[in-house]
Phi, psi and omega in degrees: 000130194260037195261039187293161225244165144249153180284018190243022160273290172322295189288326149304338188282324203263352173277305189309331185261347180043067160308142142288156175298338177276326160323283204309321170295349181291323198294305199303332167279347174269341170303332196272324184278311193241355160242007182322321196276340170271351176273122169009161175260342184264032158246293204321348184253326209248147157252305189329313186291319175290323173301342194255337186289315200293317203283329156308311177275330126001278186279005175263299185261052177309145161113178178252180211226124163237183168327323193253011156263017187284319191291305166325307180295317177328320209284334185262356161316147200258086195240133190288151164293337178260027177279149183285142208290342179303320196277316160330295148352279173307331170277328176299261200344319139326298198292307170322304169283325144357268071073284209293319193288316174275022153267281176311354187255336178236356156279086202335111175111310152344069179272308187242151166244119193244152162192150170296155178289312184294334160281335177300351195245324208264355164281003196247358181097002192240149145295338240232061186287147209221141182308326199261337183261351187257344157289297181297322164303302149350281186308312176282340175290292194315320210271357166288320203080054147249179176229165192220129210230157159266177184304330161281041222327091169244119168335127156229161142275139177288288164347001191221343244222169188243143201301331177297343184282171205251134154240166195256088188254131189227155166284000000 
């Protein structure tokens, strides 16, 4: 599992929040100063390196974004082709909830991202939830540190909660 921040992580996260350019360099300075340990390791020394990658990954998705172009972009992740399709799988799913935890960390006023489950399962390509995707959804949230709360903002498990329902994701 992979959830270290990438600059193509970044730069979705910064088309979706539409930043003025002095937000984006404050986030970008503040990821680097105050999340290094959540960043790639080879950004961890250079900021320099890291601004050039994001701002590179930046101009390959010049244009704006809505939700259901998230799995596309996801898709542009630096993924080998002969990666087996499970791991593969596990990286849109990092990225994605990624993407969300730095929106709540960094988007004023962002305390939650609510979507129903049942669309949280068809961004992912499923009708379904399935043991091995409620797991894998699981894992990668706790090692982010979100939480997934119901409408009565109460802890849920997604594994318990009915496809219809609205969830909450918070830090």
């Amino acid at each position: 599992m992979n959830l270290l921040y990438t600059p193509h992580d970044i730069a979705v996260f910064l088309i979706f929040s539409n930043f003025t350019q002095s937000d984006e360099r404050f986030v970008l300075n503040d990821i680097w100063k105050n999340e290094n340990a959540l960043i790639e390791y080879k950004y961890r020394q250079n900021e320099v390196l890291l601004r050039r990658h994001v701002y590179t990954e930046l101009s390959k998705l010049d244009g704006t974004l809505n939700l259901d172009e998230l799995k596309i972009l996801l898709q542009g992740m630096d993924v080998e082709l002969s990666i087996e399709s499970e791991t593969y799988e596990q990286c849109i799913i990092e990225s994605y909830f990624k993407v969300i935890k730095l929106e709540l960390k960094y988007v004023y006023g962002l305390k939650q991202f609510k979507i129903k489950l049942r669309n949280l399962l068809k961004d992912f390509g499923y009708k379904r939830r399935s043991a091995k995707l409620v797991k894998s959804i699981k894992n990668t949230l706790r090692v982010l540190g979100l939480k997934t709360y119901s409408k009565k903002r109460v802890l849920c498990d997604i594994a318990n909660i009915n496809i219809d329902d609205m969830i909450m994701i918070r830090l």
